[in-house]
C-alpha positions in Angstrom: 47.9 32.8 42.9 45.0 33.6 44.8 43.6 37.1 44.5 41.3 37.1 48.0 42.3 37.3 51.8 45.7 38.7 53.0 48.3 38.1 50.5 52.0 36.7 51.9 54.8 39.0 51.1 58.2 38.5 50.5 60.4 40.4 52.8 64.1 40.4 51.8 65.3 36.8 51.3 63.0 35.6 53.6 59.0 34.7 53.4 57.4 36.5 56.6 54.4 38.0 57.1 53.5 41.8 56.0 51.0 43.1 57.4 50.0 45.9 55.7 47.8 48.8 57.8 44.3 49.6 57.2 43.9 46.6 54.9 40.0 46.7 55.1 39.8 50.5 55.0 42.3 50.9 52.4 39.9 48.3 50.0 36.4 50.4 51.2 38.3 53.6 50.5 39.3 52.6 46.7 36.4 50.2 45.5 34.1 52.5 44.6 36.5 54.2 42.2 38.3 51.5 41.1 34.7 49.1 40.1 32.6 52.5 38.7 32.4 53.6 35.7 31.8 57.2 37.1 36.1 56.9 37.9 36.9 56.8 34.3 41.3 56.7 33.8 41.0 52.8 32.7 40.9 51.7 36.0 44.6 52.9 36.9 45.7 52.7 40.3 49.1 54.4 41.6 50.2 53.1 45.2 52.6 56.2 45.5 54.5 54.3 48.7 54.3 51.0 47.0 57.6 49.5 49.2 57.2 45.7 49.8 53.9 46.0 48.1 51.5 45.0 50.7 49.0 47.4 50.5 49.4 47.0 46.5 48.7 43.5 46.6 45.4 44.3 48.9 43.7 46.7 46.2 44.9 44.2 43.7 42.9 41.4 45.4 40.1 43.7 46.0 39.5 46.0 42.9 41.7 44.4 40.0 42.4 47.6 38.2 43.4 47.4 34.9 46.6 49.0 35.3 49.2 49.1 38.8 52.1 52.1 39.1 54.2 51.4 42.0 56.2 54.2 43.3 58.9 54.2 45.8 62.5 56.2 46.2 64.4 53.0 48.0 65.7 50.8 45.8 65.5 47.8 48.1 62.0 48.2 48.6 61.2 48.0 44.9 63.4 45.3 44.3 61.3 43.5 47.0 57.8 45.2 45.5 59.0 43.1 42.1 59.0 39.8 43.5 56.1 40.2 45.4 54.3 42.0 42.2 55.2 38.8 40.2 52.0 36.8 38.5 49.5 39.3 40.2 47.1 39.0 37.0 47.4 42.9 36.1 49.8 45.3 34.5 52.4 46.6 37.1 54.9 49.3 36.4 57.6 50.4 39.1 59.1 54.0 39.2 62.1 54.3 40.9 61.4 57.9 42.1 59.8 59.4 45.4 56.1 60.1 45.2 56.5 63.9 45.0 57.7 63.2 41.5 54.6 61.5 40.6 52.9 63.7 38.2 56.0 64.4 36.3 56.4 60.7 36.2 53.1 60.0 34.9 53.0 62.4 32.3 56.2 61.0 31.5 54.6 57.7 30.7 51.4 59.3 29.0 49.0 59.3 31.8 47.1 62.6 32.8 44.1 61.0 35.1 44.1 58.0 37.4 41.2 56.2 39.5 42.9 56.2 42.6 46.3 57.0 44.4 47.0 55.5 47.8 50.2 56.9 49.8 50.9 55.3 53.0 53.7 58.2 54.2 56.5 57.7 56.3 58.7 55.3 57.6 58.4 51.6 56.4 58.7 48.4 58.3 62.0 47.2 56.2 63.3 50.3 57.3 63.4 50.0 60.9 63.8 46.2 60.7 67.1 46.6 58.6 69.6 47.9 61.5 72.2 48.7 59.4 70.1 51.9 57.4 70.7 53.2 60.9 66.9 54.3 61.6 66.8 52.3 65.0 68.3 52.6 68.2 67.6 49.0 68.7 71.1 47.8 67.3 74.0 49.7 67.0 74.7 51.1 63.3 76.3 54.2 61.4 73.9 57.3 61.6 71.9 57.6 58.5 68.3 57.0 58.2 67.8 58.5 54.1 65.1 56.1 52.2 67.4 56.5 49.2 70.5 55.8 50.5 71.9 57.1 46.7 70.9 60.5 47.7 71.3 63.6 50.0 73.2 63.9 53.5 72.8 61.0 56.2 72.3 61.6 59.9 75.7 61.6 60.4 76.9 63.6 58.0 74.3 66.7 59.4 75.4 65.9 62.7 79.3 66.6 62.1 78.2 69.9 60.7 75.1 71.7 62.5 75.1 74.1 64.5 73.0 73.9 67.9 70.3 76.6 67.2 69.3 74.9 63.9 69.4 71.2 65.3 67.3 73.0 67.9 64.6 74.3 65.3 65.0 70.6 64.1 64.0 68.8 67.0 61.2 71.2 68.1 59.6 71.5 64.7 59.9 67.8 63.2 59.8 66.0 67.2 58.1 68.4 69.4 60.9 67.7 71.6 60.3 70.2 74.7 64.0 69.4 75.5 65.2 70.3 71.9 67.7 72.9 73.1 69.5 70.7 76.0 69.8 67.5 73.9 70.8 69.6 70.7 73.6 71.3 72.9 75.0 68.1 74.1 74.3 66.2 70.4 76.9 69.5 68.8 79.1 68.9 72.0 79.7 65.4 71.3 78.6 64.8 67.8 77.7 61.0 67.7 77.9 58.9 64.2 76.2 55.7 65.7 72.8 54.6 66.5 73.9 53.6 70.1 75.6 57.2 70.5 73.4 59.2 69.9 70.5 57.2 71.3 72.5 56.8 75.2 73.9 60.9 74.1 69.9 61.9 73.9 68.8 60.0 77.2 72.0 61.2 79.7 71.1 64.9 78.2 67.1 64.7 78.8 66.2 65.7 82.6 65.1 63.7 85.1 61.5 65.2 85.0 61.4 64.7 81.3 62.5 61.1 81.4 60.1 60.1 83.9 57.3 61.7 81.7 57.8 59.5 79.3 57.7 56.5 81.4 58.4 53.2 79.9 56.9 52.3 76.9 58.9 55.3 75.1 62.6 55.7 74.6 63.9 59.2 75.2 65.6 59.4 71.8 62.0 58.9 69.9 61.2 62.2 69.1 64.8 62.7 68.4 65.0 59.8 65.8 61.8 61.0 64.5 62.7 64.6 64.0 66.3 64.0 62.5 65.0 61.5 60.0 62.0 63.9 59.0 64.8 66.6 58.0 67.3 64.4 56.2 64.6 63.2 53.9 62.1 66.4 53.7 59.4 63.9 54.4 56.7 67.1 54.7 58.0 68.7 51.9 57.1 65.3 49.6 54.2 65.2 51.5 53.2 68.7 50.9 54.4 68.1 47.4 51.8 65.0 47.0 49.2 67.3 48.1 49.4 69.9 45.4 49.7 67.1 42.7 48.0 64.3 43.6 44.2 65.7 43.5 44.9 66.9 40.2 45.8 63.8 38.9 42.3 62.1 39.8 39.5 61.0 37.1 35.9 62.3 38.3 34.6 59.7 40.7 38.9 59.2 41.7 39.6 58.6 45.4 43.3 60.1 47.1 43.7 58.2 50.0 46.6 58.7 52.6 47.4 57.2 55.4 49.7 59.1 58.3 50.9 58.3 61.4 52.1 61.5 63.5 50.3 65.0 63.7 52.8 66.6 61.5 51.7 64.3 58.5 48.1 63.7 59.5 47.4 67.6 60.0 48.9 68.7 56.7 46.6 65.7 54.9 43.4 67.1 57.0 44.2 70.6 56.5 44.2 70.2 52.4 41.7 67.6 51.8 39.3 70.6 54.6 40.6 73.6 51.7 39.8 71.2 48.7 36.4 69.8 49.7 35.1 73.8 50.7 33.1 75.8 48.4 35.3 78.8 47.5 35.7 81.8 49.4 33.8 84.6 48.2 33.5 88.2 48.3 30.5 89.4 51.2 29.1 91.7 49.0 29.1 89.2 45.7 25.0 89.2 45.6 24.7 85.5 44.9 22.1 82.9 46.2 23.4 79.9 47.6 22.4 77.2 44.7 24.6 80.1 42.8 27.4 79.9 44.6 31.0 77.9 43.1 30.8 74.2 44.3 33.7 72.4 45.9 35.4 70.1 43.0 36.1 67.7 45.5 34.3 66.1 48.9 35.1 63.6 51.7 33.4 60.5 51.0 30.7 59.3 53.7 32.6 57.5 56.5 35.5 59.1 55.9 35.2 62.5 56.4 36.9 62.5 60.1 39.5 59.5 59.0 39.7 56.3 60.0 41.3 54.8 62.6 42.0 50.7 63.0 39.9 49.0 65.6 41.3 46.9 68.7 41.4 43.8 67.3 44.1 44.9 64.3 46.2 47.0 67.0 46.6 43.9 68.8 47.5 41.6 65.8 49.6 44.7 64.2 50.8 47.0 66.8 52.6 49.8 63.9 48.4 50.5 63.2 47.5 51.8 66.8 49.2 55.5 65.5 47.6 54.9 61.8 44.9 57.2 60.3 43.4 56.9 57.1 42.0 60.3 54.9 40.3 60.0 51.9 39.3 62.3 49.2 37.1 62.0 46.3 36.9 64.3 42.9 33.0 65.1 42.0 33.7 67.5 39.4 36.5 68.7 36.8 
């Protein structure tokens, strides 16, 4: 098996081609803690979104930590992570559980500190490319759009039930959908349980003037799509749940990287990894010089502290990266 270049990945029953964001980013992120001493935590490395594995099977080939924890709350995605996972040369444990569990889980397995936790948050390719999870308008399917189909309320199940004013608040906070209210009045009017409904119900409710200002290239049910899928799997709340844990969970010298891919994820991950890398407020009147002052426990690594975005050349060969930005933070002191 080789362990350099872009590794192939097993996609459902078929062998296609992967291609996970950020590959070279991800590895210049994560080297230096997972190949220094200074990282400590035996060389473990948690992908916290490890779905088909692709970005796992990239720090594999570029670090070889000692020790891999895959986590990921679909099922289908893990049972695809195990095949690809198979004969990779290291240890690899998968945790059927989403990554806002992921210090619980640890402890659970006797692990306090790790060298480095990669999260790559939101919607996955097998996702969208499997129709019948009902996260695409592309083919028609029943409503649902949860990552762990074993859990929670689908799409269609909210929609039978909400009221317009909160599907409003949906689609403005989670879409920024300026036409939350009309397309929320005629989604509680109508109340689709299909892809295809809801997607033609979202574009006869937009107005003209709204439809013509997003041209083309973007459907008019996007921002809908995005915003119900958001709610019915609290993707900020895990994400704002990985936040508090994750940095925490890091040997001296660790690295938290995260890739988003909207303003609602990438502006949470910025504002934190801001707070965390800050020296401490203090009082004005605290008479301290400044080599006195409380230092930051953690820092934004050179090259990293505005994130990183891919180049041309990967946007053209992997469209899904033009909206991808990559943070990274690093723990400099206990």
């Amino acid at each position: 098996m080789p362990v350099r270049g872009r590794p192939e990945i097993i996609v459902a029953s078929a062998v296609e081609r992967h291609v996970p964001v950020l590959e070279r980013e991800v590895c210049r992120a994560l080297v230096p803690a997972l190949t220094s001493d200074a990282a400590g935590a035996g060389g473990v490395f948690v992908d916290a979104t490890c779905g088909m594995a692709g970005h796992t099977r990239v720090v594999i080939a570029c670090t070889r930590p000692r020790l891999v924890i895959g986590f990921d709350r679909d099922p289908v995605a893990l049972s695809i992570a195990q095949g690809n996972l198979d004969g990779v040369g290291v240890e690899v444990r998968l945790v059927d559980a989403p990554f806002s569990s992921i210090a619980v889980r640890l402890r659970e397995q006797g692990i306090t500190e790790v060298a480095a936790i990669l999260a790559d948050i939101g919607v996955s390719s097998l996702q969208l490319d499997d129709f019948s999870r009902g996260f695409s308008w592309r083919e028609d399917a029943p409503l649902d759009m949860r990552m762990d189909p074993r859990h929670g309320q689908g799409v269609a199940e909210l929609l039978a039930v909400i009221d317009v004013a909160e599907l409003t608040r949906i689609l403005r906070e989670y879409g920024d959908e300026p036409e939350a209210q009309r397309i929320a009045r005629a989604i509680v009017a109508a109340r689709p349980r299909t892809t295809f409904a809801l997607a033609e119900l979202v574009g006869s409710a937009m107005s003209a003037p709204a439809r013509r200002k997003l041209g083309m290239r973007i459907h008019p049910a996007t921002r809908t799509f995005q915003a119900l899928r958001i709610h019915v799997n609290d993707e900020l709340g895990e994400l704002d749940r990985l936040l508090a844990d994750a940095p925490e969970l890091l040997a001296i010298g660790g690295r938290l990287a995260i890739i988003s891919f909207h303003s609602l994820e990438d502006r949470r991950v910025k504002r934190r990894f801001a707070e965390l890398s800050s020296p401490p407020a203090m009082p004005a009147h605290v008479p301290l010089r400044a080599d006195e002052l409380p230092q930051p426990r953690f820092r934004l690594p050179e090259g990293f502290a505005r994130g990183v975005i891919a180049n041309d050349t990967e946007i053209e060969n992997n469209p899904r990266a033009r909206s991808a930005r990559l943070r990274v933070l690093e723990r400099t002191h206990a």
